[in-house]
Structures are given as structure tokens and as C-alpha cells.
Phi, psi and omega in degrees: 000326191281332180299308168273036178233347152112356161326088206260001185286192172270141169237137166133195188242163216292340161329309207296302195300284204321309177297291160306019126293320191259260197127095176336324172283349211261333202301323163303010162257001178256181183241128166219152199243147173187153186209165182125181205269135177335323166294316160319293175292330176285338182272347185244356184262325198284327152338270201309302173298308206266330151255015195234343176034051184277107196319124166341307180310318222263353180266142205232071259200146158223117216222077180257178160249000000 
């Protein structure tokens, strides 16, 4: 749909983007910030915390409905 609509960007979700652009080894080197609705954030902390093994600290979050 995003295509035929002239969407020349990433499709898809935004954990996923994040990981291709950064790189799960490069990722322990950012601060990273995110908001949005609970699923989201739990699909961008299992990225980041658990497979990516990005420090507590450095994940930054908000988390609404």
C-alpha cells in the first residue's frame, strides 16, 4: 500500500529500522529515546535490552495509550 502510494522509505516497524540503520553490535554505543503505545516499547526494550545488549541506562522511553 505504502508503495502505491509513491513510499520510497522503510516500511515496517520501527525496532526493525532502528536495527538496520545502527546494527545490533554498533547499538551499545547510543543513548536511545522512544514513546508510543505498550507494544511498541516492549518490541523496541526486547531489541535493545535483550538483544542487543544496550545498557539500562542508556534506554529512554515513554510509554502511553
Amino acid at each position: 500500500m505504502a508503495e502505491q502510494a509513491g513510499w520510497t522509505g522503510f516500511v515496517g516497524f520501527v525496532h526493525e529500522f532502528v536495527r538496520e540503520s545502527i546494527g545490533e553490535d554498533k547499538m551499545p554505543n547510543y543513548e536511545l529515546y522512544t514513546c508510543g503505545p505498550p507494544p511498541m516499547i516492549n518490541a523496541v526494550m526486547q531489541m535493545a535490552a535483550v538483544d542487543s545488549k544496550v545498557p539500562p541506562l542508556q534506554i529512554h522511553y515513554d510509554s502511553f495509550l
